[in-house]
C-alpha positions in Angstrom: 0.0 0.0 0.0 1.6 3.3 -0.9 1.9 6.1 1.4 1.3 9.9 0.8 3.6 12.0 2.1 2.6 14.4 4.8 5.2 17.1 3.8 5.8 18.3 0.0 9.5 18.0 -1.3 11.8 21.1 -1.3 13.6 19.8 -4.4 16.6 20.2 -2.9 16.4 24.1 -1.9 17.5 25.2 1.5 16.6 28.7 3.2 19.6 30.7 4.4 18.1 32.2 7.3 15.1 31.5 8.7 11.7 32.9 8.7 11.3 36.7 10.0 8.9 35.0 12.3 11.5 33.4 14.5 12.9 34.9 17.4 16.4 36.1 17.0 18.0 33.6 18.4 16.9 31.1 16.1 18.1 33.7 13.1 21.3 33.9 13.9 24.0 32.8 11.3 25.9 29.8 12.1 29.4 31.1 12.5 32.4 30.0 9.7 34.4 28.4 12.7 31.3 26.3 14.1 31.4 24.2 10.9 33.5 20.6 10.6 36.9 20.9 8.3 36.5 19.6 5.5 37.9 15.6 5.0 37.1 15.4 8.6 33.6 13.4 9.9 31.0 15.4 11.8 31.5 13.2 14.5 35.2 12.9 14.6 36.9 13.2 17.8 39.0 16.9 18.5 41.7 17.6 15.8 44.3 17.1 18.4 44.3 13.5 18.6 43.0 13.2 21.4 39.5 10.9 21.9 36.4 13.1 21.9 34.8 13.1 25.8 32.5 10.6 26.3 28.9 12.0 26.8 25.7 10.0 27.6 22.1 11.7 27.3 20.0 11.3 30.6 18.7 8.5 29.5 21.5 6.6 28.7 22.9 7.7 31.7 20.4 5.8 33.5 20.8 2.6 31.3 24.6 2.6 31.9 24.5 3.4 36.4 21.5 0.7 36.1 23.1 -1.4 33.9 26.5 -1.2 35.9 24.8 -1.7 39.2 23.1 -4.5 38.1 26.3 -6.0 36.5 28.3 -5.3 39.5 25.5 -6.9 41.8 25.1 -10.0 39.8 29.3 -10.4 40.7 29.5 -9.8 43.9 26.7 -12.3 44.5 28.4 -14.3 42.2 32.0 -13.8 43.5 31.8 -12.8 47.3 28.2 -14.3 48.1 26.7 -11.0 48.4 28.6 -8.6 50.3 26.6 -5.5 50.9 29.6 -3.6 51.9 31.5 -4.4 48.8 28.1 -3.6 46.7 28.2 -0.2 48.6 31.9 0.7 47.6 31.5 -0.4 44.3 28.2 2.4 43.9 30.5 5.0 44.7 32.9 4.8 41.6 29.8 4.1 39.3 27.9 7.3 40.6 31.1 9.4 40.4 31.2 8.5 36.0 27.8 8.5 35.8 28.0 12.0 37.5 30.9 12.7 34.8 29.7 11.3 31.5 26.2 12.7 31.1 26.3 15.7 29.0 26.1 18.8 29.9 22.4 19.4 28.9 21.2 16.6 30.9 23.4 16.5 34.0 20.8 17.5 36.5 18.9 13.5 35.9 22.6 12.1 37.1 21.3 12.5 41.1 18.1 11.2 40.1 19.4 7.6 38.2 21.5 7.0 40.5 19.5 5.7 43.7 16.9 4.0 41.5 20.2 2.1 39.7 21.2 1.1 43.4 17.9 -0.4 44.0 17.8 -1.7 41.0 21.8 -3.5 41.5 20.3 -5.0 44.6 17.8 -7.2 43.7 20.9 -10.0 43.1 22.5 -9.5 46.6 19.7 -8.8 49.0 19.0 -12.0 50.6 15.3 -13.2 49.9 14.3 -16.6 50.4 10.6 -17.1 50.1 9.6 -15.9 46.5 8.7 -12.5 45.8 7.6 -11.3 49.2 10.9 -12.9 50.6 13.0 -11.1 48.0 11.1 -7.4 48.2 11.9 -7.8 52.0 15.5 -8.5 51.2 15.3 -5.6 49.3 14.0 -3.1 51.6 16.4 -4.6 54.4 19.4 -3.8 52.2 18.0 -0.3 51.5 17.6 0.3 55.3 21.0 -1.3 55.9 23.0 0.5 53.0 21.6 3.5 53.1 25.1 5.2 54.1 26.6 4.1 51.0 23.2 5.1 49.1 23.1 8.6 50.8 26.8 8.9 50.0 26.9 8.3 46.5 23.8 10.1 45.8 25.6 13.0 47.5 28.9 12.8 45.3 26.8 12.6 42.3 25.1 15.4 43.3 28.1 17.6 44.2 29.7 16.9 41.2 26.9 17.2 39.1 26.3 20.9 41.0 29.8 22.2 39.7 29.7 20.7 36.5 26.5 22.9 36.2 27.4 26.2 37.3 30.5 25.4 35.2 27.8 24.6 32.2 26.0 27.5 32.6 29.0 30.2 32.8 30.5 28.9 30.0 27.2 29.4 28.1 26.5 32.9 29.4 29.7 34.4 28.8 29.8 32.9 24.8 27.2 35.2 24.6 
């Protein structure tokens, strides 16, 4: 079955500014020294040679603290036999790069991922042994128990997340 198109075809023109109707921002011309050098990718890393900064959107943010949690819990229970202590220190490193990698747009969701990811990592190493009800009482026990390390890591995601904004937003104000 065909489909009809919802917008007609520009045949290939582009406008060089936009529309007077836009606010000025949005008419602004894209500065010469904005644009990628030529032979180079538009995603190509700095012309330095040094790798490009890794940055994750909110949302992948959240994937990668849950996913890590997760990971992490699955080996300690694995490994250790579910040391809470150990699942604890090993939150604080992954809060600090989750705190790090999420872009600059989209730090402020870093504090916010990161105790739901703890939960999340602690479904393998809270001790629950009476089906679900057993497990979701494991769960909340090792939430009471851990909440140090939960508090702790929230808190040094949150710091860092709090200069990396202010840094974000002076950098923005005083390009203009």
């Amino acid at each position: 079955m065909e489909q009809r198109r919802s917008r007609p075809t520009n045949n290939g023109r582009r406008r060089v500014t936009p529309p007077a109707s836009l606010p000025p921002q949005v008419r602004r011309p894209v500065p010469r020294t904005a644009r990628p050098a030529a032979g180079r990718p538009q995603g190509a890393g700095p012309s330095n040679g040094q790798p490009a900064g890794l940055r994750l959107t909110g949302l992948g943010g959240g994937l990668f603290c849950a996913a890590a949690m997760l990971v992490l819990g699955l080996l300690d229970q694995l490994v250790f036999g579910a040391s809470l202590t150990l699942y604890g220190v090993l939150f604080l490193p992954v809060c600090v790069l989750t705190a790090l990698w999420v872009r600059g747009g989209d730090v402020l969701t870093a504090p916010v991922v990161v105790p739901i990811s703890f939960a999340a990592g602690l479904f393998p190493v809270a001790d629950g042994s009476g089906g679900l009800l057993g497990r979701l009482m494991g769960l909340v026990t090792g939430l009471a128990t851990q909440a140090g390390w939960l508090y702790g890591g929230t808190l040094l995601a949150g710091m860092i997340v709090l200069v990396r904004r202010v840094l974000w937003v002076r950098a923005r104000r005083s390009r203009g």
